[in-house]
C-alpha positions in Angstrom: 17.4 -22.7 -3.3 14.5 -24.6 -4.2 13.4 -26.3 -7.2 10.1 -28.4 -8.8 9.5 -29.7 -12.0 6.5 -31.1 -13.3 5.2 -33.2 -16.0 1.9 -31.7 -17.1 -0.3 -35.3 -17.3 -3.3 -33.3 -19.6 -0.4 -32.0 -22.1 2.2 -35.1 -22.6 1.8 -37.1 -25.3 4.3 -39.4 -24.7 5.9 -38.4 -27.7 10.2 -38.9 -26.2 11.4 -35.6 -27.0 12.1 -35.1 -23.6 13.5 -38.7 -23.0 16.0 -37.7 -25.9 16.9 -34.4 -24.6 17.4 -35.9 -20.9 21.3 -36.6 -20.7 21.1 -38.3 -16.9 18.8 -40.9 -17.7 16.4 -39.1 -15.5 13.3 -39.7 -17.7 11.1 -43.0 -18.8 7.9 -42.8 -21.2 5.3 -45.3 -19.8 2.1 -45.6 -21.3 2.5 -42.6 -23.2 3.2 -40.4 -19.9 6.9 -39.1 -19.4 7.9 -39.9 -15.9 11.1 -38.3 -14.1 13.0 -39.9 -11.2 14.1 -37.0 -9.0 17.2 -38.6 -7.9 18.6 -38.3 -11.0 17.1 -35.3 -12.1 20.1 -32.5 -12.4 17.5 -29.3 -13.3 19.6 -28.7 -15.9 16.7 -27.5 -17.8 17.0 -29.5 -21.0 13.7 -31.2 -21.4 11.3 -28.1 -20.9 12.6 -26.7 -24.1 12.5 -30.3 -26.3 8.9 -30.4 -25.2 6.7 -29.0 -27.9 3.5 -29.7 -26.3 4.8 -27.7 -22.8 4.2 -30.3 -21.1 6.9 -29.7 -18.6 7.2 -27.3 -16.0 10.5 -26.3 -13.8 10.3 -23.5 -11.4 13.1 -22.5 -9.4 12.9 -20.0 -6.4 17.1 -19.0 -5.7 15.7 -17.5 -2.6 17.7 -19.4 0.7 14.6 -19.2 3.3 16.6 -21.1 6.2 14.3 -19.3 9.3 11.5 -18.5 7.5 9.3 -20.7 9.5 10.4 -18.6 12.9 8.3 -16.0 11.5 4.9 -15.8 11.2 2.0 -13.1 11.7 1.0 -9.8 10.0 1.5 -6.5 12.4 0.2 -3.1 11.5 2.1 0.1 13.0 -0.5 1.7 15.3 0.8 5.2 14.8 -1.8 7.5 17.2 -1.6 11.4 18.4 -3.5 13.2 20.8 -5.4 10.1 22.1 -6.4 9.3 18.8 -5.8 6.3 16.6 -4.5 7.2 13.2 -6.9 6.6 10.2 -4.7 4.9 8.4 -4.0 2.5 10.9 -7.7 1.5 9.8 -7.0 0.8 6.2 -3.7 -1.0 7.3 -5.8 -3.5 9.4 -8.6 -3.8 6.7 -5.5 -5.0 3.9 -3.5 -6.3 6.9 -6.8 -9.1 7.4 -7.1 -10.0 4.2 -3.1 -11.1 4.3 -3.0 -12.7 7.3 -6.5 -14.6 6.5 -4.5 -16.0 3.1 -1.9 -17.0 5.3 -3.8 -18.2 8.2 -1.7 -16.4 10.8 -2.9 -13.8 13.1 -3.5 -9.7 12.7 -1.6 -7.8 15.1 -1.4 -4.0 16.0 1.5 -2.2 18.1 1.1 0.7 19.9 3.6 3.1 21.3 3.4 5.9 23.6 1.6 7.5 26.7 -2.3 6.3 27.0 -2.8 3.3 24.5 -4.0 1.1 27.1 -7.3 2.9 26.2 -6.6 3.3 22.6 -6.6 -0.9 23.1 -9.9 -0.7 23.3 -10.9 0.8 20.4 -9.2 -2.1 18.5 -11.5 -4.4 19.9 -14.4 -3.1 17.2 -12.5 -4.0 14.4 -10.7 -7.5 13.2 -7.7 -7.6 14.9 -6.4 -10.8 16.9 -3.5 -9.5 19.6 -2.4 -5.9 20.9 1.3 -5.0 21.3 0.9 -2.0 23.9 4.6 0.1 25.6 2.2 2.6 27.3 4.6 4.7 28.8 5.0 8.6 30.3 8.2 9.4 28.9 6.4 9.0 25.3 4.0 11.7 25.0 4.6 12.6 21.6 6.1 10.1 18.4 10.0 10.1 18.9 11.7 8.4 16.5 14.6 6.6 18.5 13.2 5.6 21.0 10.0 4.4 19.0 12.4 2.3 16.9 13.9 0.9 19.7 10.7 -0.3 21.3 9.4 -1.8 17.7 13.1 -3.4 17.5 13.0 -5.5 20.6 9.6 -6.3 20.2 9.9 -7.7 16.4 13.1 -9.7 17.6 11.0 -11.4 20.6 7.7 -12.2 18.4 9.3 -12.2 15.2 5.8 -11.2 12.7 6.2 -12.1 8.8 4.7 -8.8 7.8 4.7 -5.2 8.9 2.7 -2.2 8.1 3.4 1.3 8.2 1.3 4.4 6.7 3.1 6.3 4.5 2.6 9.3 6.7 5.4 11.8 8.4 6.1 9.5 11.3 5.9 6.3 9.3 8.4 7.4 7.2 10.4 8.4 9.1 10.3 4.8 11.6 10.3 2.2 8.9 13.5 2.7 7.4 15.4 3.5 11.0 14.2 0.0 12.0 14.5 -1.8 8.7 18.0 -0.5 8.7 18.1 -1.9 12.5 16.9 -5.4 12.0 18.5 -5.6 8.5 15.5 -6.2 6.4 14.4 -4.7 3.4 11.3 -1.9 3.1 9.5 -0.8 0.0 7.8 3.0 0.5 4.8 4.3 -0.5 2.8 1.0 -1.3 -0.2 1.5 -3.7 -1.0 -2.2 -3.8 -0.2 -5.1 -1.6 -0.5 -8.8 -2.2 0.5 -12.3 -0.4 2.0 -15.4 -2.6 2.1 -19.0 -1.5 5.4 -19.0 0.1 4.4 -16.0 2.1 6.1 -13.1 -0.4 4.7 -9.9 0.1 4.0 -8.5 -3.0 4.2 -4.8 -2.7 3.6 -3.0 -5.6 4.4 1.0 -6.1 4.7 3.9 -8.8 8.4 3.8 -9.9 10.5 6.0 -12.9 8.7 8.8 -11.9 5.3 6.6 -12.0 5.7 5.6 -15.7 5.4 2.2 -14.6 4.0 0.0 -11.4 6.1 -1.8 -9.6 6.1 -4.9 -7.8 8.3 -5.4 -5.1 9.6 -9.1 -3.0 11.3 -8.8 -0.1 14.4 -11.6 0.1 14.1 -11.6 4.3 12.0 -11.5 7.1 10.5 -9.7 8.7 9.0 -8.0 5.6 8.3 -4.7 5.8 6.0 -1.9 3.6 4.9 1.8 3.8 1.2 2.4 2.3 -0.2 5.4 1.0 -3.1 6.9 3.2 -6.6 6.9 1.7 -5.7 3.5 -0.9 -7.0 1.1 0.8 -10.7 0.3 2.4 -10.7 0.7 5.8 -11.7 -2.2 8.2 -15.7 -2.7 8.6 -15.7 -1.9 12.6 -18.3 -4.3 14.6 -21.4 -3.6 16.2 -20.5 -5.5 19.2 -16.8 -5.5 21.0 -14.8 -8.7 20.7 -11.8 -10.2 23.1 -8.6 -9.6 21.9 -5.2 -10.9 23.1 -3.0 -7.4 25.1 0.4 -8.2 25.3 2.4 -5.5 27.7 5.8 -4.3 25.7 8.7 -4.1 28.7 11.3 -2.6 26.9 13.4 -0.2 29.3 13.5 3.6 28.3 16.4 5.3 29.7 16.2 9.7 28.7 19.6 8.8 27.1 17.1 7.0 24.7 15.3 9.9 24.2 17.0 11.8 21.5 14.4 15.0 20.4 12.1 16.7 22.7 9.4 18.2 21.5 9.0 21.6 23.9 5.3 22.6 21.8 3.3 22.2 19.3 2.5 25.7 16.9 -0.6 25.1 15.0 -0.6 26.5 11.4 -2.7 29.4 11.2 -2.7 29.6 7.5 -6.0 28.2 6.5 -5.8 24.8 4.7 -7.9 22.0 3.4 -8.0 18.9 4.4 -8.0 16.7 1.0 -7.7 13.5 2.5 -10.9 13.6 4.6 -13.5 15.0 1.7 -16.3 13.7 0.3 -16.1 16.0 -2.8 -13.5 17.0 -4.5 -13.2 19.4 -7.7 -9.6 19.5 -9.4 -8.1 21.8 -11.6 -5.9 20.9 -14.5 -3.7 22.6 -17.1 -6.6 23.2 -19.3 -7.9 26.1 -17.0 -5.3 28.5 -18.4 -4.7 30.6 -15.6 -4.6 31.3 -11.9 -7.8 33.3 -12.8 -9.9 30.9 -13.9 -9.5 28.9 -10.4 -12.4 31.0 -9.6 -15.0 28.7 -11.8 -13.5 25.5 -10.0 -13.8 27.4 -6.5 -17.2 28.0 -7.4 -17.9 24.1 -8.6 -16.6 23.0 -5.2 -18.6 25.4 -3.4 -22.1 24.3 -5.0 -21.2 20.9 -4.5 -20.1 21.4 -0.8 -16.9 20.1 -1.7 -13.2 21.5 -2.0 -10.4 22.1 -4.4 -7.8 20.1 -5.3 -5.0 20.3 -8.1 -2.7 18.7 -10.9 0.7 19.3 -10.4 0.9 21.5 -13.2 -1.2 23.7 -11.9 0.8 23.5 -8.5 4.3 24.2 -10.5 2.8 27.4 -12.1 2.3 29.0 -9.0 -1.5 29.2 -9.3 -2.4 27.5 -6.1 -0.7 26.3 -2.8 0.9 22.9 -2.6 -1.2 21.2 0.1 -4.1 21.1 -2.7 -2.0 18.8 -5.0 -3.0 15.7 -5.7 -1.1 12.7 -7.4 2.0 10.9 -6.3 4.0 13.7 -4.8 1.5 15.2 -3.8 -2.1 13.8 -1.7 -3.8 10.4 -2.1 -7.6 10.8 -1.8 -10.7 8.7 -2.0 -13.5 10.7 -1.8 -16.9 10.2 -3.3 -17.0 12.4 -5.9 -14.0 13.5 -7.9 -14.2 16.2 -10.8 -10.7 16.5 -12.8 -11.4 19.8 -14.5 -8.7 20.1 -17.4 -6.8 17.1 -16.2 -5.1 15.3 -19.0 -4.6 12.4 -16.6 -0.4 11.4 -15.7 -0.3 8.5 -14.3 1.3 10.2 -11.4 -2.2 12.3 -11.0 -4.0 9.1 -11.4 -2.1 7.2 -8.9 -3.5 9.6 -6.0 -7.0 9.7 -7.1 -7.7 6.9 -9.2 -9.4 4.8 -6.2 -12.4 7.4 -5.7 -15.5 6.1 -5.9 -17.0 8.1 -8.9 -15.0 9.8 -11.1 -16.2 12.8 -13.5 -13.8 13.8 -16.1 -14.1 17.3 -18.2 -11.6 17.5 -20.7 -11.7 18.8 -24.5 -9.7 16.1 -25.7 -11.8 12.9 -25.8 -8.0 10.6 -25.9 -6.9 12.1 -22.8 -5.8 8.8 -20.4 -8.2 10.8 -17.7 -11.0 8.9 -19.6 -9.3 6.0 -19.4 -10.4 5.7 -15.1 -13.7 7.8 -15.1 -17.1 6.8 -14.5 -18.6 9.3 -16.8 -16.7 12.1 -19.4 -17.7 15.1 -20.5 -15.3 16.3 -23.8 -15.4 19.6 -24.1 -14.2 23.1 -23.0 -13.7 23.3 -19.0 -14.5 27.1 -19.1 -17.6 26.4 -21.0 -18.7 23.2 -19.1 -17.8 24.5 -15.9 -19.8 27.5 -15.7 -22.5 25.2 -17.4 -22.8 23.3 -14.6 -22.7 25.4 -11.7 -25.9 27.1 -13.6 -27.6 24.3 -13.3 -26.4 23.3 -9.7 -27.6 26.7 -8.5 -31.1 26.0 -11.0 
């Protein structure tokens, strides 16, 4: 436990309210400044109250950080498939800087699995100070015990401050296998990340069903977050390659280690849409009325060049497939352009979309908290604004 307390100089007065409410004798008025000898001082709390001017100040932090010194770096999770780095390993490195540069450590990725000697490479273009690399045959596709047994023994050898997961299949699945491994905590689908002066991640989230934002500490190290894909900026990549530090993983995988094989990969042959990659996307809300009316929104997209996305509500009522949901349980996008057609505007909607870079909001009610995020607003009927615009799209 560590405590401070401290005598504003701009604010006392010198007025011995504090000397009179101090029962150790821990406090002297000199030259109208109150003065406290630490030896004495019990932090019992007494004077900050008796101070009318606020004048004084005590902080305590009940958090034991014996061995927090060992620790030190920020690592990002360099999940990667088919030869090919992860995009939100990208974002993680962009947010994964800006930490490590507030606490003047060093970025670091890890990479797991057959080939990422050459995905190594790659890294080089982008900010990043050292390479973990276990390049190994046995690991052709992400396999979560071994994976976490890899990340374990590397984490207790090099010991990083912070790591950074995507909130995607296979982070979620890692994280809390090795959190529960190492014995450290993990906060899940991060919206927000921040750094305080003692090194704190502060890792903020959608909680209570995303009524409210939360921000989350971790009480040991390592410390250790999942992000939501598409939140962040990704990392600006440089025109010219720069030398970066490869350190070679040698942990030992026995096939005992190896828990799942994976004997093939089916593709889905249902046709999809990829949310998270689009420029432009054109939601439908509540205020649509039917699965019908999708029709106007489909034809919105489709004069834009972009594609179709959903509130949940719309999603619950059966009137389009799940995978074009967008909001907290559903995708996280940042596209250029997003239309909310009849979107009232949950803060579980907002909290997947709310980053995009310019925000178009039709609605007929003109309080709706939609309003509250967009760039421009347009109140009035979606089934007569809609059609509205695509007339003069096609004009």
């Amino acid at each position: 436990m560590t405590k401070q307390i401290t005598v504003i100089k701009d604010k006392c007065k010198g007025c011995n309210l504090c000397f009179k409410a101090c029962g150790f004798g821990a406090i002297t008025i000199k030259d109208k400044l109150a003065y406290i000898d630490l030896a004495k001082c019990t932090y019992c709390g007494a004077c900050e109250p008796a101070c009318k001017f606020k004048a004084i100040e005590i902080k305590v932090d009940d958090l034991d950080r014996t061995g927090f010194s060992d620790y030190s770096g920020v690592w990002v999770y360099g999940e990667n498939k088919d030869g090919n780095i992860a995009e939100v390993v990208f974002e993680l490195i962009g947010e994964g800087r800006k930490l490590a540069d507030i606490r003047k450590q060093e970025l670091s990725v890890i990479l797991i699995g057959q080939g990422t000697e050459k995905l190594a490479e790659e890294l080089s273009f982008y900010p990043v100070d050292n390479v973990y690399i276990f390049d190994n045959k046995k690991l052709p596709n992400y396999e979560t015990a071994s994976f976490t047994k890899v990340l374990k023994e590397a984490i207790e050898k090099y010991k990083p401050e912070t790591i950074l997961f995507g909130a995607t299949s296979e982070g979620r699945a890692v994280a809390p296998r090795l959190a529960a491994r190492i014995q450290t905590g993990l906060t899940a689908d991060c919206t927000g990340l921040g750094i305080n002066d003692d090194g704190d991640l502060l890792q903020t989230r959608p909680a209570f069903g995303g009524n409210i934002m939360a921000t989350i500490l971790c009480r040991k190290r390592p410390q250790m977050a999942t992000v939501r894909p598409h939140v962040m900026l990704k990392a600006d990549k440089f025109k010219a390659k720069k030398n970066i530090k490869k350190i070679t993983l040698g942990t030992a995988i026995n096939d005992s280690d190896i828990l799942v094989k994976c004997l093939e990969f089916i593709k889905e042959t249902k046709e999809n849409v990829n949310l998270a990659e689009a420029d432009i996307i054109v939601s439908a809300g509540r205020g649509i009325q039917n699965a019908d009316n999708l029709k106007l929104v489909r034809e919105l997209a489709d004069a834009l060049g972009g594609v179709v996305g959903a509130s949940r509500s719309v999603v619950d009522a059966g009137w389009i497939e799940h995978f074009h949901q967008v909001g907290q349980t559903g995708k996280t996008v940042h596209p250029k352009l997003y239309i909310a057609c009849g979107i009232s505007g949950a803060i579980q909607h907002l909290a997947g979309m709310s980053s995009s870079d310019l925000i178009i909001a039709i609605n007929k009610d003109p309080d709706a908290p939609i309003f509250k995020v967009a760039d421009y607003g347009i109140v009035g009927d979606v089934l007569k604004v809609v059609p509205a615009l695509i007339k003069e799209l096609k004009r």
